[in-house]
C-alpha positions in Angstrom: 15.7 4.6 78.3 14.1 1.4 79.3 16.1 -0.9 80.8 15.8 -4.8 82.7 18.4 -6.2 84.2 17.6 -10.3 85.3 19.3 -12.3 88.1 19.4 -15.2 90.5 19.9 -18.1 87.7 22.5 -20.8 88.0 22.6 -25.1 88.5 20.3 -26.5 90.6 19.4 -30.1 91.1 16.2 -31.4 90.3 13.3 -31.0 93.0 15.5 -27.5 93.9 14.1 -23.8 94.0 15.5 -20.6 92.7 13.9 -16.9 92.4 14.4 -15.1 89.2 14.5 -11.0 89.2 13.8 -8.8 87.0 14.7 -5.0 87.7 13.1 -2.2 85.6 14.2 1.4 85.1 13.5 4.3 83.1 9.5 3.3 83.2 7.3 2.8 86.4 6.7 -0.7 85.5 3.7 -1.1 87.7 1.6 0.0 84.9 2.3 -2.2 82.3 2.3 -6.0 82.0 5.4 -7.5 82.3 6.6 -11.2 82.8 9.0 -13.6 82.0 9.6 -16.1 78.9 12.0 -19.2 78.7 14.1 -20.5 75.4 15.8 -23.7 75.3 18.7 -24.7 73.1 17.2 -24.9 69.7 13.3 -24.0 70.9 11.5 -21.1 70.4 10.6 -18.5 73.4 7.9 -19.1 75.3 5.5 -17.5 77.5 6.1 -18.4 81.2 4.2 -16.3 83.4 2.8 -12.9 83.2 0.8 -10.5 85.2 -1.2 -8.1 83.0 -2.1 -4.4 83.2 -4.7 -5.3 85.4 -3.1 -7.5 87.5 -4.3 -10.7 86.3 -1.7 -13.8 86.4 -1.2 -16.4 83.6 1.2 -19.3 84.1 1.9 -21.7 81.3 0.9 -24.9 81.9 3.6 -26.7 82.2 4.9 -24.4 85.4 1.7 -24.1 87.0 1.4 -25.4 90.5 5.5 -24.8 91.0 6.2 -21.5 90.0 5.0 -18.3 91.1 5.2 -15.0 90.0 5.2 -11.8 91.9 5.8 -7.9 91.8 7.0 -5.5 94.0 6.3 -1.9 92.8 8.0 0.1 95.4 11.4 -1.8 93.7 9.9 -1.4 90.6 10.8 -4.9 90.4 9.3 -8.6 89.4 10.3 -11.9 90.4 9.9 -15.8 89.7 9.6 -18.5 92.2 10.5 -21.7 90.8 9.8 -24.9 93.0 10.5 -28.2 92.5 12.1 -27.4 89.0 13.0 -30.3 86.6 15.5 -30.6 83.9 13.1 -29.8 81.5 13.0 -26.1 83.4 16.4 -25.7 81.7 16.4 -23.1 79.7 17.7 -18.6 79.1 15.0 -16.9 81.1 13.9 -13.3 79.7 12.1 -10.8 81.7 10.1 -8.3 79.6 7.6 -5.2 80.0 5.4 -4.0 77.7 4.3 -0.3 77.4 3.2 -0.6 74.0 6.4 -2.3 72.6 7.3 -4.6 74.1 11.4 -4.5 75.8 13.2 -7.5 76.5 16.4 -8.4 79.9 19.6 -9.9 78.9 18.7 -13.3 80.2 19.5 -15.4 82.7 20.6 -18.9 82.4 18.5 -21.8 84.5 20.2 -25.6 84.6 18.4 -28.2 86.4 20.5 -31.6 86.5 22.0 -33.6 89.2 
């Protein structure tokens, strides 16, 4: 049974930094593209960051520059640096994997505000 299990969310102030993981088990994650997606409070889920089968890295826009994704296979585990996060970074932030469907973490919840 798949499973992904987030942590490392909570309040930070504007201009702070957190790192997001995402531990996988029951599937060698490596080996499928997996990432992360934020939803706001009434928004729908979005893409923000992903690294592909391949290992190929797409950042949404609106991250890029400030937060970087990462993977370490050994802990069959991926993370997400966020830098200099705004209050518009506020949001539930889902770790999935995708070995042909695609699974989804519990979420964890990111507040920027001062």
């Amino acid at each position: 049974q798949v499973q992904l299990v987030e942590s490392g969310g909570g309040l930070v102030q504007p201009g702070g930094s957190l790192r997001l993981s995402c531990a996988a088990s029951g599937i060698i994650s490596s080996i499928y593209p997996m990432g992360w997606y934020r939803q706001a409070p009434g928004k729908q889920r979005d893409l923000v960051a992903d690294i592909t089968r391949n290992g190929n890295i797409n950042y949404a826009d609106s991250v890029k520059g400030r937060f970087t994704i990462s993977r370490d296979n050994a802990k069959n585990t991926i993370y997400l640096q966020m830098n200099n996060l705004r209050p518009e970074d506020t949001a539930v932030y889902f770790c999935y994997v995708n070995p042909g469907s695609t699974y989804w973490g519990q979420g964890t919840q990111v507040t920027v505000s001062s």
